[in-house]
MIMARDREN-361920 format. One record per atom (N, C-alpha, C): x, z, y; residue in one letter; atom name; chain; residue number from 1. Coordinates in pm, 1 decimal. Layout:
<atoms>
u:w:v:res:atom:chain:n
X:Z:Y:a:CA:A:NUM
...
</atoms>
This chain:
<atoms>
u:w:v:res:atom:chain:n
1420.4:-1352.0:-3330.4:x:N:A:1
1327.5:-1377.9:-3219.4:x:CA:A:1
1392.0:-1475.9:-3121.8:x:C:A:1
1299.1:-1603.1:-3093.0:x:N:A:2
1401.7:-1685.8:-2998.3:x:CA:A:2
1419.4:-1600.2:-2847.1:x:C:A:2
1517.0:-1673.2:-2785.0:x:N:A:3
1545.1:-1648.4:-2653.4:x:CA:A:3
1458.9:-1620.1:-2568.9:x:C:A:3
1383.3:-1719.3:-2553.9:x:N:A:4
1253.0:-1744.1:-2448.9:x:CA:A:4
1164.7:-1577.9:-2459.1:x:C:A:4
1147.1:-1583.3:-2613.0:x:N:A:5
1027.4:-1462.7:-2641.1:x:CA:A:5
1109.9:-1321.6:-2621.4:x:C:A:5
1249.6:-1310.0:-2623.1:x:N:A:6
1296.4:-1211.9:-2594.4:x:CA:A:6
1284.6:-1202.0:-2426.0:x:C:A:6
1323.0:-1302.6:-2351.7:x:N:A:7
1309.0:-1281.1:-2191.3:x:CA:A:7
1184.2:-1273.6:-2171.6:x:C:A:7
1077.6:-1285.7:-2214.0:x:N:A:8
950.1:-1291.0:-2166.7:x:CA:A:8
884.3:-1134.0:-2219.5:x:C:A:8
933.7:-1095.8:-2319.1:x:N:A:9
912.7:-946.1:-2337.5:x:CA:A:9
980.9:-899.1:-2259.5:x:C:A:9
1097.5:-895.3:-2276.0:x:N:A:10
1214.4:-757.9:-2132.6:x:CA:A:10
1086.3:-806.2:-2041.7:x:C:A:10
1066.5:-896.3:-1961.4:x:N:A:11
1003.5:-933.0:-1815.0:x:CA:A:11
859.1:-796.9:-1828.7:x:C:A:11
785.8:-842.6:-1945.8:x:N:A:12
691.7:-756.9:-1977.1:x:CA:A:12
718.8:-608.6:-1970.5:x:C:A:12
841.4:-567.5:-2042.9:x:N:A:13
815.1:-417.0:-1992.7:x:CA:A:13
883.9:-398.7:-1939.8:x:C:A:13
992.4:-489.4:-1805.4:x:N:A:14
985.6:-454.2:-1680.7:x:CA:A:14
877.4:-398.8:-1590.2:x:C:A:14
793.3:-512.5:-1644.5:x:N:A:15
618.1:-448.3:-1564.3:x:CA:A:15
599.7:-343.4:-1502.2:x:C:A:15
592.5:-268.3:-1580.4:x:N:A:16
555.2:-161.9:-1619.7:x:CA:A:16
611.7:-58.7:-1527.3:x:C:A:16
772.7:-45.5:-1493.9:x:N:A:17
797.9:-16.0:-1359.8:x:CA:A:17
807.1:13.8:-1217.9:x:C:A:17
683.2:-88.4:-1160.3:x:N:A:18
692.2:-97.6:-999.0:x:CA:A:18
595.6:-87.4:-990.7:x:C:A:18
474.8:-154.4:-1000.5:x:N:A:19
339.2:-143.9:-886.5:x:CA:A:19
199.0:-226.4:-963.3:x:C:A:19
85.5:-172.6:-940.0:x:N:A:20
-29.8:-162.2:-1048.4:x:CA:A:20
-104.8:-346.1:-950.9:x:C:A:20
-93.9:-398.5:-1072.2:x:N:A:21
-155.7:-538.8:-1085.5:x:CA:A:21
-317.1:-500.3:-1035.8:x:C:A:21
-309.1:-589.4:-883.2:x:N:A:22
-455.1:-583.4:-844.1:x:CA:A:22
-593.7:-598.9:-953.7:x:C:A:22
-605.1:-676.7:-1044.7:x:N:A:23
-665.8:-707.4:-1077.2:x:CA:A:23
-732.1:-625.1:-1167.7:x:C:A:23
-637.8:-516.9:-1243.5:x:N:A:24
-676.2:-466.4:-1392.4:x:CA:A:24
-734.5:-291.4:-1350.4:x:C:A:24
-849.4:-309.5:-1423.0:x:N:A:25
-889.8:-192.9:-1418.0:x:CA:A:25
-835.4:-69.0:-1520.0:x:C:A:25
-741.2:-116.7:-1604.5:x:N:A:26
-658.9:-15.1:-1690.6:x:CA:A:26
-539.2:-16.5:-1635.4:x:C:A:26
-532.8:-21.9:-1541.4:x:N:A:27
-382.4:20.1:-1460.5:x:CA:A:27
-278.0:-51.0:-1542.3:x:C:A:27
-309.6:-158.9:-1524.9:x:N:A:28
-181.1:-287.5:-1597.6:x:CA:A:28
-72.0:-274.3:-1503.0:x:C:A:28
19.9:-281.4:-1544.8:x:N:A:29
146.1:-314.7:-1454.5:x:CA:A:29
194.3:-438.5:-1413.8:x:C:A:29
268.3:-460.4:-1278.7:x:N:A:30
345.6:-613.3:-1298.7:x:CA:A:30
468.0:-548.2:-1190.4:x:C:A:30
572.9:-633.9:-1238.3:x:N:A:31
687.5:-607.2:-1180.4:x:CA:A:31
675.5:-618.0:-1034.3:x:C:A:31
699.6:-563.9:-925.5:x:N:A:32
663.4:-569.4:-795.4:x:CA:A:32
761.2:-700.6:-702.5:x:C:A:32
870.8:-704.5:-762.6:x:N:A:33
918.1:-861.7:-673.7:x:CA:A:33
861.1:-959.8:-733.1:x:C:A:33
776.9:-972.3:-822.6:x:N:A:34
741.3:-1106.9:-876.3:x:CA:A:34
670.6:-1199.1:-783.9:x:C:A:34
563.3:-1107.7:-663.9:x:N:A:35
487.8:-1201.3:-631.2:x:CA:A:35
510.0:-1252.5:-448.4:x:C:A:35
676.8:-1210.5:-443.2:x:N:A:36
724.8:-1250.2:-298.4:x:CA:A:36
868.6:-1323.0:-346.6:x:C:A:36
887.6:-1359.7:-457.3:x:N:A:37
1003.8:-1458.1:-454.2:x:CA:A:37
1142.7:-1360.0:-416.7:x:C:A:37
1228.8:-1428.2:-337.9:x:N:A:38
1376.9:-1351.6:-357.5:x:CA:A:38
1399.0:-1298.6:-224.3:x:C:A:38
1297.8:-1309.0:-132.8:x:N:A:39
1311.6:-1211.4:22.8:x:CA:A:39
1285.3:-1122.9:-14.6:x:C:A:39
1382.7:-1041.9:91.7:x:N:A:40
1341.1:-844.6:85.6:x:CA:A:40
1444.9:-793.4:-9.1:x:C:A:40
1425.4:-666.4:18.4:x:N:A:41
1500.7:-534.0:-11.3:x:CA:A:41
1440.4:-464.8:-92.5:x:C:A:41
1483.0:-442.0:-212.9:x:N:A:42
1420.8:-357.9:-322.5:x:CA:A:42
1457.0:-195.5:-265.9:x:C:A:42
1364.1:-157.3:-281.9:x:N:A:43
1395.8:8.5:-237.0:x:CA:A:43
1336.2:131.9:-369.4:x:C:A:43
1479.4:212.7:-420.5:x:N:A:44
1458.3:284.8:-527.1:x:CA:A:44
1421.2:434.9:-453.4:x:C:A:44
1362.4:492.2:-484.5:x:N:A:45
1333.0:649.1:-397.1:x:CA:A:45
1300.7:697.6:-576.9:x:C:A:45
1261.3:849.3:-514.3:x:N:A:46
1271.7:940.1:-599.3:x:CA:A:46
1121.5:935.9:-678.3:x:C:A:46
1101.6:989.4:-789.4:x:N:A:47
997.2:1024.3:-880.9:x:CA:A:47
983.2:844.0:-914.3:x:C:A:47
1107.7:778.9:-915.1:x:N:A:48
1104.3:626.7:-997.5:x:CA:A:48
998.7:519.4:-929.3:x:C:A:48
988.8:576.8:-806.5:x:N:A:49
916.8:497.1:-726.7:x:CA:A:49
1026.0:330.9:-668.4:x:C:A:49
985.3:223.5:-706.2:x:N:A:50
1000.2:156.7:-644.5:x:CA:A:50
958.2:52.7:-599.1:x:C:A:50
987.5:-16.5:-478.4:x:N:A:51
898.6:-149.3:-398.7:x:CA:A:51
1010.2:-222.9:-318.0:x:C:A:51
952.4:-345.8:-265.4:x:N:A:52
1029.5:-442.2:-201.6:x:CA:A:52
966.3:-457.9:-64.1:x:C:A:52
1074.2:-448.9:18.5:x:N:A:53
1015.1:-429.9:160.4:x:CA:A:53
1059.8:-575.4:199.6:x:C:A:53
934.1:-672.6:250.9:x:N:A:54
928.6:-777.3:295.5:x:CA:A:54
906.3:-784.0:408.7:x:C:A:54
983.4:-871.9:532.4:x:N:A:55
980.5:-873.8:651.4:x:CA:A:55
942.0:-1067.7:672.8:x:C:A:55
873.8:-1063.7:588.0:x:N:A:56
839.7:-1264.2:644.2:x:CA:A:56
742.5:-1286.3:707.5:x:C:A:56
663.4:-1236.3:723.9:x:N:A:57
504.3:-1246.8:799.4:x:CA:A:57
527.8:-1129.2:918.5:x:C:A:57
651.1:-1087.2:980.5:x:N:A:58
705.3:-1069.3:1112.7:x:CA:A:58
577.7:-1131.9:1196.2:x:C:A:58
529.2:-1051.0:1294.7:x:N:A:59
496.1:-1128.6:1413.6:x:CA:A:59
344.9:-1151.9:1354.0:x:C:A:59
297.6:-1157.2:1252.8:x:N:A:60
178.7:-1217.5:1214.2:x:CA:A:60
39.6:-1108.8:1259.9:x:C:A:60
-49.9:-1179.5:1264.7:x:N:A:61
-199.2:-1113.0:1299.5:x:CA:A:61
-267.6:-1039.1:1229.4:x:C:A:61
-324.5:-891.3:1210.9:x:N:A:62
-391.9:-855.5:1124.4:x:CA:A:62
-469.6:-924.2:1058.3:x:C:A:62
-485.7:-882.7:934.3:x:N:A:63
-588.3:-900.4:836.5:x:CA:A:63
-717.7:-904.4:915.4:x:C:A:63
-839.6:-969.5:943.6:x:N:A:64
-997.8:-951.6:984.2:x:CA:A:64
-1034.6:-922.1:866.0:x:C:A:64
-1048.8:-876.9:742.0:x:N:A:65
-1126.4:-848.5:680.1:x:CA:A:65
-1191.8:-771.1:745.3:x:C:A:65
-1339.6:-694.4:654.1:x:N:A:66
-1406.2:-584.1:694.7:x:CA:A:66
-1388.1:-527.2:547.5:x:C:A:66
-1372.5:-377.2:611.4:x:N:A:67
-1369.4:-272.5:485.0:x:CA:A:67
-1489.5:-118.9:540.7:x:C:A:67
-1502.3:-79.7:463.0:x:N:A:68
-1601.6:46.9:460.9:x:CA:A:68
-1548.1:171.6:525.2:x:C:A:68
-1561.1:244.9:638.3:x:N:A:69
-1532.1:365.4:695.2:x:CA:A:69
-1571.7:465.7:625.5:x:C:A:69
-1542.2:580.6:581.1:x:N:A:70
-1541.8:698.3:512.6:x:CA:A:70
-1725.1:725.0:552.9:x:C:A:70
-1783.9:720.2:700.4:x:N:A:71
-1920.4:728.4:662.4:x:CA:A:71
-2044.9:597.8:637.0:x:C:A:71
-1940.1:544.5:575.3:x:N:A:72
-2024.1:375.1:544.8:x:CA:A:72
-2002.5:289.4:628.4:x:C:A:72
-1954.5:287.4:758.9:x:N:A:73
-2003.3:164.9:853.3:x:CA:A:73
-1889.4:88.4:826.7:x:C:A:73
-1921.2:-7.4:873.5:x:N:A:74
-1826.9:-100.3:873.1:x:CA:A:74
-1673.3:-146.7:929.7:x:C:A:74
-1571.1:-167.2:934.6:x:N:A:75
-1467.6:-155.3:1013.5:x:CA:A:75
-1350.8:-286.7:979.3:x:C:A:75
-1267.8:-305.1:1101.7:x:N:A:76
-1182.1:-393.3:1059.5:x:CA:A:76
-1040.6:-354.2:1116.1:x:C:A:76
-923.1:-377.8:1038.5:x:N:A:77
-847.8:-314.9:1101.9:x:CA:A:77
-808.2:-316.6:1270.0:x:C:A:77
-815.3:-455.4:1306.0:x:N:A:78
-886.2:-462.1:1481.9:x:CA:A:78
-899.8:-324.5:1528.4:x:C:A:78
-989.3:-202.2:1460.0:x:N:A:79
-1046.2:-128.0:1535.7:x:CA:A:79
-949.2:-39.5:1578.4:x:C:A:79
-847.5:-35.5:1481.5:x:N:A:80
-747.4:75.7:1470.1:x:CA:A:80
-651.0:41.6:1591.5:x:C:A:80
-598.1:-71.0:1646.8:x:N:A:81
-477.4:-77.0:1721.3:x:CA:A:81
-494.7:-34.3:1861.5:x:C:A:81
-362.0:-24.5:1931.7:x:N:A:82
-347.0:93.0:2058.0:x:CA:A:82
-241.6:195.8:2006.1:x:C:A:82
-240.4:197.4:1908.8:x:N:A:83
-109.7:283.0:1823.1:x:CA:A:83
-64.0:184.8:1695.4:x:C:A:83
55.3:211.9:1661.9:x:N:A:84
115.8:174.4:1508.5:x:CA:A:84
-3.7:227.1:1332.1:x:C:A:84
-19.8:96.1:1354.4:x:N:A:85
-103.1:139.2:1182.6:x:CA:A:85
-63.2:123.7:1071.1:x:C:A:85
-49.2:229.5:953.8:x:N:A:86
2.6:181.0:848.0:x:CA:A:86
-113.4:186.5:762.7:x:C:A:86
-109.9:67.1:708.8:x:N:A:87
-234.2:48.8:575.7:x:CA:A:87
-135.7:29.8:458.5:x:C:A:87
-213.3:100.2:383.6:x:N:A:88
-199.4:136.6:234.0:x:CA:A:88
-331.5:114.2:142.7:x:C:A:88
-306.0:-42.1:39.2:x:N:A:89
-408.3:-54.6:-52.1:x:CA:A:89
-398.8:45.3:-149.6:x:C:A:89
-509.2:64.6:-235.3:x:N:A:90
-421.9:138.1:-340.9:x:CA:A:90
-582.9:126.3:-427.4:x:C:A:90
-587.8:152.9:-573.9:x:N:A:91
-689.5:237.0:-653.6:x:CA:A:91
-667.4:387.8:-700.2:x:C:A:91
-744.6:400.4:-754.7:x:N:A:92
-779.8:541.0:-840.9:x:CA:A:92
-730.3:555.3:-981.2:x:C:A:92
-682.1:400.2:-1013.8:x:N:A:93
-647.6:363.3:-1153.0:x:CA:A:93
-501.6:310.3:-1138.7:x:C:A:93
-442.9:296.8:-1051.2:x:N:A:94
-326.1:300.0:-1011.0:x:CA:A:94
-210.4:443.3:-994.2:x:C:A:94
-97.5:473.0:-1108.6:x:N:A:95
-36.6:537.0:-1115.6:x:CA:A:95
77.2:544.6:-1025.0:x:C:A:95
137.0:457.8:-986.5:x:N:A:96
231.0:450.4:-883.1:x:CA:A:96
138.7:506.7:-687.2:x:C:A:96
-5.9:451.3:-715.7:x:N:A:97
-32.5:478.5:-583.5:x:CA:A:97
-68.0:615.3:-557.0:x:C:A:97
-108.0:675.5:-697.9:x:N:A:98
-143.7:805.2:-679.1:x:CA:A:98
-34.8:921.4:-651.3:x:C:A:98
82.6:872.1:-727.3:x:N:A:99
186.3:907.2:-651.1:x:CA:A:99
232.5:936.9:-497.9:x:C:A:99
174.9:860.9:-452.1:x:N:A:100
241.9:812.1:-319.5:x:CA:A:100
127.1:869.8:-203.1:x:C:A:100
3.0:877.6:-251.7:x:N:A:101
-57.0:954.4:-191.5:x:CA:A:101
-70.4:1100.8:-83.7:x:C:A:101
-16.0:1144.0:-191.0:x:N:A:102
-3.0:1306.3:-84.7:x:CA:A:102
127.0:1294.9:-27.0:x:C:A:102
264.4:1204.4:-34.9:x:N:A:103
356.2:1148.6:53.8:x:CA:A:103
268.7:1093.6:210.3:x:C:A:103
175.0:1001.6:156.8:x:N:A:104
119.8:970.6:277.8:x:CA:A:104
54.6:1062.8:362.1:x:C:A:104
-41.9:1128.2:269.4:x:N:A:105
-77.8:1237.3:354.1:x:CA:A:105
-11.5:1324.8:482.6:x:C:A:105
86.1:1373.4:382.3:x:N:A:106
216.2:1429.9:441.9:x:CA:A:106
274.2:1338.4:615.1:x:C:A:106
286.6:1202.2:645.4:x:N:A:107
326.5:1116.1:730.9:x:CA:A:107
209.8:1126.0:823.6:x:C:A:107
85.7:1124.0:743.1:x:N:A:108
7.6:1118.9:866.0:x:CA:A:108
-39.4:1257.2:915.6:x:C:A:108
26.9:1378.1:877.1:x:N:A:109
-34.2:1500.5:943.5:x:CA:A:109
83.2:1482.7:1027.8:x:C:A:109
207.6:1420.2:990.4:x:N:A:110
329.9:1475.9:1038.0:x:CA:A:110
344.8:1359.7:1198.1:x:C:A:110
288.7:1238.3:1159.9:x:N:A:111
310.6:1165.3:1271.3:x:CA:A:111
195.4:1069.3:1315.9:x:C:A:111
72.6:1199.3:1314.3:x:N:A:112
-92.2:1198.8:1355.1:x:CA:A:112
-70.6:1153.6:1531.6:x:C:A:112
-39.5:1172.0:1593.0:x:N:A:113
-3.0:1145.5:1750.1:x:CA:A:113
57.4:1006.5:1768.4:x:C:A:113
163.6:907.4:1699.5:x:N:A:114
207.0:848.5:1704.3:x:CA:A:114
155.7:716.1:1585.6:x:C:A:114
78.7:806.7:1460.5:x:N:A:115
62.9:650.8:1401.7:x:CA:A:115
-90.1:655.5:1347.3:x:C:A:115
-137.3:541.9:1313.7:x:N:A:116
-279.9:577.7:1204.8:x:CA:A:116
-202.9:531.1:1100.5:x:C:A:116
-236.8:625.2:959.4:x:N:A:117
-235.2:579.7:812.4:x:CA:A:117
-344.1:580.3:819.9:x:C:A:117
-381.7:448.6:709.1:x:N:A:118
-492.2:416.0:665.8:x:CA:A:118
-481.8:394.8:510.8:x:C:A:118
-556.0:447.5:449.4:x:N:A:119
-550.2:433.8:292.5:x:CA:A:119
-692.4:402.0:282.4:x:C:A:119
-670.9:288.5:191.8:x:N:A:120
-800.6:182.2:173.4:x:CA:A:120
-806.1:153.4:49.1:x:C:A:120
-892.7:203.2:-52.1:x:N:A:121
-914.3:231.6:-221.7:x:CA:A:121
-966.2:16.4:-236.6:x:C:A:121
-934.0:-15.6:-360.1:x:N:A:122
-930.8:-114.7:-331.8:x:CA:A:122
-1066.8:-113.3:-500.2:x:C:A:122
-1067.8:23.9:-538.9:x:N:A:123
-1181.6:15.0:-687.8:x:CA:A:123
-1284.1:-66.7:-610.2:x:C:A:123
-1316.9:-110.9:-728.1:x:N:A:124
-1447.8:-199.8:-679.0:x:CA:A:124
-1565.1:-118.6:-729.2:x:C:A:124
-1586.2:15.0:-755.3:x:N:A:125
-1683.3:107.0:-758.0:x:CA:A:125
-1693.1:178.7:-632.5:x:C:A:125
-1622.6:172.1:-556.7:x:N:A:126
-1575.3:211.8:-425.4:x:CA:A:126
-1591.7:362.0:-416.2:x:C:A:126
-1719.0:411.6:-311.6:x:N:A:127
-1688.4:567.2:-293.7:x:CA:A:127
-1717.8:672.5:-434.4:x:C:A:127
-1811.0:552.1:-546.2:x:N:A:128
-1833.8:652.8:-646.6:x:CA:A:128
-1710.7:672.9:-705.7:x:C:A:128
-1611.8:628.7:-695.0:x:N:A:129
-1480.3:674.9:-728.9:x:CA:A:129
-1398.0:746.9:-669.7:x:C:A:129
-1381.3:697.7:-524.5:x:N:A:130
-1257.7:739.5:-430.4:x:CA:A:130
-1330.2:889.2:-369.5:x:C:A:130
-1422.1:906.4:-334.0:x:N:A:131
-1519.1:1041.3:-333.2:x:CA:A:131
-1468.6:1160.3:-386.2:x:C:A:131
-1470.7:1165.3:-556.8:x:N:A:132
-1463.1:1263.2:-600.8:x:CA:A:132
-1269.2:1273.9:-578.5:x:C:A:132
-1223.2:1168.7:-592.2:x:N:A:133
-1089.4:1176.0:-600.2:x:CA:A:133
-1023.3:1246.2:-480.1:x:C:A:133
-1094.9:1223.1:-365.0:x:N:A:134
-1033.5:1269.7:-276.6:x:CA:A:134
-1098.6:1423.4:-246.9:x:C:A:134
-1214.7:1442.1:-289.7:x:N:A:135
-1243.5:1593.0:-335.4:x:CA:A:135
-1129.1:1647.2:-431.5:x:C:A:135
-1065.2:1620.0:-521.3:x:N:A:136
-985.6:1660.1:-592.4:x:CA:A:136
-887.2:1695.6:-520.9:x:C:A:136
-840.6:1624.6:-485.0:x:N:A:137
-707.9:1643.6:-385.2:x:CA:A:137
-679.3:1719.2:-254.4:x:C:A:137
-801.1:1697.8:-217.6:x:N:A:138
-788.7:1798.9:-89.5:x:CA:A:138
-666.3:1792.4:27.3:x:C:A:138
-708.0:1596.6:79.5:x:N:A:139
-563.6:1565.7:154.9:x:CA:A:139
-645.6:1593.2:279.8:x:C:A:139
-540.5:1630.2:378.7:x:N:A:140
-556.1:1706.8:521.6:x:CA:A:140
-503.4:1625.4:606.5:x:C:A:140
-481.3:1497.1:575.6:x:N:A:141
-530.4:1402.0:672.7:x:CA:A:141
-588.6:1277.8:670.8:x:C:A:141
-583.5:1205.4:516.4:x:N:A:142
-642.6:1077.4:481.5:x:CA:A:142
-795.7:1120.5:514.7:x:C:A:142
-849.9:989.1:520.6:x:N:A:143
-982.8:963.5:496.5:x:CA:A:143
-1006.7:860.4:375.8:x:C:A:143
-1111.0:863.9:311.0:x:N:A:144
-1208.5:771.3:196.2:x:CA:A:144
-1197.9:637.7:242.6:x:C:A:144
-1123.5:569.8:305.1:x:N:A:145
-1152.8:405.2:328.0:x:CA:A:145
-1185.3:337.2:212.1:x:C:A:145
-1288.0:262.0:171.9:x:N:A:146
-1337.2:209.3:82.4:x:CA:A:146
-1338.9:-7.6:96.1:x:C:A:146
-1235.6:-50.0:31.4:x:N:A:147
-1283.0:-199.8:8.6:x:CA:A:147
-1296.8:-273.2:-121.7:x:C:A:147
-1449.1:-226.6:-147.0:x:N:A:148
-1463.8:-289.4:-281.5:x:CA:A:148
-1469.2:-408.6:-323.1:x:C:A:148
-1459.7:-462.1:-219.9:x:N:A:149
-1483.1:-645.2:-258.9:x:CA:A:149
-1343.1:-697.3:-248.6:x:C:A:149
-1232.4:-608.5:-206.3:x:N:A:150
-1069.9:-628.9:-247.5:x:CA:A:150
-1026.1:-723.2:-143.2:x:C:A:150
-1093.4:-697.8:-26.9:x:N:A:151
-1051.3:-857.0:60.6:x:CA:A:151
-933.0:-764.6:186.5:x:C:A:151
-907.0:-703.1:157.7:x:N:A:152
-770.6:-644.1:190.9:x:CA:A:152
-640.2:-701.9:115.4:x:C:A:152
-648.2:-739.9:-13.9:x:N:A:153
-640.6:-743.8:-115.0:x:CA:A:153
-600.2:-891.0:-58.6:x:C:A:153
-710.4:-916.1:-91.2:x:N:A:154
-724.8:-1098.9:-99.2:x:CA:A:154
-587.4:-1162.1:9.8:x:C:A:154
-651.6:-1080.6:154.8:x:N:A:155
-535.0:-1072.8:253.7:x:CA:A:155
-428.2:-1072.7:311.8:x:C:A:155
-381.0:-961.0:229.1:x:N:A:156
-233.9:-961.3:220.4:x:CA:A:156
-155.7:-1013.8:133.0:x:C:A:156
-244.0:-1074.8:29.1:x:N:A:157
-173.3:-1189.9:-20.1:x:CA:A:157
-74.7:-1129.5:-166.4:x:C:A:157
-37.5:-1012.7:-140.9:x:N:A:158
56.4:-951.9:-270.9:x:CA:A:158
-17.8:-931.5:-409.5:x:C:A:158
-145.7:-923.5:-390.8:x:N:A:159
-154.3:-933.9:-550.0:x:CA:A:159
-94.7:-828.9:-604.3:x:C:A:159
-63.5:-719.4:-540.4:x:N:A:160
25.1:-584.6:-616.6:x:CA:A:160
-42.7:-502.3:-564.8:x:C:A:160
-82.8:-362.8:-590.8:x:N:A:161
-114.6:-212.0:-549.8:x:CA:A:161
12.1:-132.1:-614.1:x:C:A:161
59.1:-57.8:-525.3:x:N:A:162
28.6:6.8:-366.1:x:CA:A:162
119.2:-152.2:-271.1:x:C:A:162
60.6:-205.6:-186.0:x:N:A:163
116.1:-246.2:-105.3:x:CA:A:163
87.9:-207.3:42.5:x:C:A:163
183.7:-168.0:73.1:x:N:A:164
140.6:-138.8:229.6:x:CA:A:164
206.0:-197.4:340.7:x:C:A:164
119.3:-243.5:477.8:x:N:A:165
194.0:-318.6:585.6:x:CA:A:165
143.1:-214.4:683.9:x:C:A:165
302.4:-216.5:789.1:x:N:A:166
269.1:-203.1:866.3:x:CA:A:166
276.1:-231.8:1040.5:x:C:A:166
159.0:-237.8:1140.7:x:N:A:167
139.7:-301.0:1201.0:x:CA:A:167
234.6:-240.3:1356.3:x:C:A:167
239.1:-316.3:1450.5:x:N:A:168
285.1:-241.2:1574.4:x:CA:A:168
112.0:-227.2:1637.9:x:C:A:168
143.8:-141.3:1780.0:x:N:A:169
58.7:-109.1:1849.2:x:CA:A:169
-52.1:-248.9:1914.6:x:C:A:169
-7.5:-308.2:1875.4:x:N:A:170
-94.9:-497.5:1910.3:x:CA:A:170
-142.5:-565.9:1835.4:x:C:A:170
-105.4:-470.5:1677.5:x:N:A:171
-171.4:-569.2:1553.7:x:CA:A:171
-93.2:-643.2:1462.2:x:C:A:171
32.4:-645.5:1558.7:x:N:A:172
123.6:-779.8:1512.3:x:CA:A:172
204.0:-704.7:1390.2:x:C:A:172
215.8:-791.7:1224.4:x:N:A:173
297.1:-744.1:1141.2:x:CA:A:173
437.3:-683.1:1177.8:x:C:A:173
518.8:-559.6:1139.9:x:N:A:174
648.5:-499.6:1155.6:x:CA:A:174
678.1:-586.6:984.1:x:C:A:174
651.8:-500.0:908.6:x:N:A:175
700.7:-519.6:775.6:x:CA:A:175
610.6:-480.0:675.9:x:C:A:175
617.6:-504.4:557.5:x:N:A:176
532.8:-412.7:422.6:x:CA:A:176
640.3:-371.6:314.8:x:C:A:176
567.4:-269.8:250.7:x:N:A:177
652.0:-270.6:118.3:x:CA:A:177
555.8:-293.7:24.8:x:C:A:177
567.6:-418.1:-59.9:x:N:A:178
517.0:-455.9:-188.0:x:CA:A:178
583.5:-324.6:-340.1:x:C:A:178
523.4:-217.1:-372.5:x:N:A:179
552.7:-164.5:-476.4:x:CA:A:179
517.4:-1.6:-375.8:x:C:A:179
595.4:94.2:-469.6:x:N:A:180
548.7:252.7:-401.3:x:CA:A:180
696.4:232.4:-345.8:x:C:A:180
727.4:367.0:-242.7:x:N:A:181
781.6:410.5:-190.9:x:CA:A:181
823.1:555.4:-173.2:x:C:A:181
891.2:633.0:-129.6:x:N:A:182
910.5:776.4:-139.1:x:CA:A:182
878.9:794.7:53.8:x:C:A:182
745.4:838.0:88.2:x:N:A:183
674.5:806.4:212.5:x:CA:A:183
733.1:959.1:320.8:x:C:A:183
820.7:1060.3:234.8:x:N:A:184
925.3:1169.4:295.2:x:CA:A:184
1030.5:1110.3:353.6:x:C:A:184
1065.8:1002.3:287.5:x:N:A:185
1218.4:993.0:276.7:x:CA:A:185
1276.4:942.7:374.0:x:C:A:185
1374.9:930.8:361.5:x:N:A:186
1465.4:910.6:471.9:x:CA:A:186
1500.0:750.9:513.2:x:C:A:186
1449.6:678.8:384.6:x:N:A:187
1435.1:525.8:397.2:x:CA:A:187
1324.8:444.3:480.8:x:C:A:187
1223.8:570.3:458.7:x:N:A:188
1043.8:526.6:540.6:x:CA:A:188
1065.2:573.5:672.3:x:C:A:188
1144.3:709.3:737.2:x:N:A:189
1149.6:716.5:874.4:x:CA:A:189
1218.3:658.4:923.7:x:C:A:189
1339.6:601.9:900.8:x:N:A:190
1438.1:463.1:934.3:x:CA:A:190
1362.2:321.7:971.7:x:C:A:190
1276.5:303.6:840.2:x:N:A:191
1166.8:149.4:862.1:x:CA:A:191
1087.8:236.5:974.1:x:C:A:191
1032.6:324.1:987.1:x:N:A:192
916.3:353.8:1087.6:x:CA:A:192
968.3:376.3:1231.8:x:C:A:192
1091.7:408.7:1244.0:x:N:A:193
1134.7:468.1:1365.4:x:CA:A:193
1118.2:386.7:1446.9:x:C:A:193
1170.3:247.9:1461.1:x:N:A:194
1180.3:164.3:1588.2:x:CA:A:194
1001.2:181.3:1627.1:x:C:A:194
941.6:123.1:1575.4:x:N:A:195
825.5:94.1:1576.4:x:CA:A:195
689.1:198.9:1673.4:x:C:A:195
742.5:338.1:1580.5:x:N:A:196
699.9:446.4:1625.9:x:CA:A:196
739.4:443.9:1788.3:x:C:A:196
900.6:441.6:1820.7:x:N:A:197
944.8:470.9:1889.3:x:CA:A:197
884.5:402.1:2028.0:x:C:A:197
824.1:250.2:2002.6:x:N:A:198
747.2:159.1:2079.8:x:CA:A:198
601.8:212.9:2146.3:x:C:A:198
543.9:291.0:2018.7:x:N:A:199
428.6:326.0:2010.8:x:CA:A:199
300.9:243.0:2054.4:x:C:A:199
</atoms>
């Protein structure tokens, strides 16, 4: 097998590793530093979760998209600031995000006073999916955010699920992590602390 086709397979089931390729509705994989180049910090946490925490869009302006509020209306992240927001894209067909889910949960019962999580399903079937899923689960503090037209997505520019940024109390980018994360750990209250601490 030449060279080339051997590096281009390893690359391939590297894939498979980090974080679910926006695009594929069979939960395709793609390696999670691929689509930010050589900035950032790869971060390994537990249950083989890993992502790259990028700090280049520092300082930058929320996303205006509009995405769907749990009872249909309309919303943009705009609405959320006055506190620290963390948004989290994710699907239903995404294995790494489902992971990471009841971690989040967990952050936002735990630091409901100090931050909004926002988890924003990025299926493009939207609540007929994220609905029952979150009936399944029975999380005790997320809500159904629904953006089926992926312009969260489009937005942030990563091209990866789970990616999540998050914002200070003004809107303005802190950091994201492109890939999952371990959202207990001791690596996520370290990134969150200053920030929090601003409120």
């Amino acid at each position: 097998m030449p060279v080339v086709m051997r590096n281009v397979l390893f690359f391939v089931m590297l894939a498979g590793l980090a974080a679910c390729d926006r695009g594929s509705g069979e939960a395709e994989q793609e390696f999670a530093g691929s689509a930010t180049g050589d900035e950032g910090e790869f971060i390994e946490s537990g249950q083989g979760l890993v992502g790259k925490l990028d700090i280049s869009r520092r300082g930058t302006a929320m996303v205006d998209t509009p995405f769907q509020a749990p009872d249909g209306s309309t919303v943009r992240l705009s609405d959320f600031t006055g506190k620290p927001v963390l948004v989290n894209i994710w699907a239903t067909w995404c294995a790494p995000c489902i992971v990471e889910m009841p971690m989040l949960d967990e952050l936002a019962m735990r630091e409901k006073d100090r931050l909004k999580v926002l988890v924003v399903s990025q299926d493009i079937q939207g609540a007929e999916k994220v609905t029952p899923f979150f009936a399944r689960n029975d999380f005790r503090s997320l809500e159904p955010y629904v953006d089926p037209e992926n312009g969260l997505s489009f937005g942030f520019g990563s091209g990866l699920m789970p990616t999540t940024v998050l914002y200070d109390s003004r809107g303005k980018e802190v950091w994201r992590v492109i890939g999952a994360m371990d959202w207990d750990g001791a690596k996520a209250a370290t990134l969150l602390a200053e920030t929090l601490a601003e409120g």
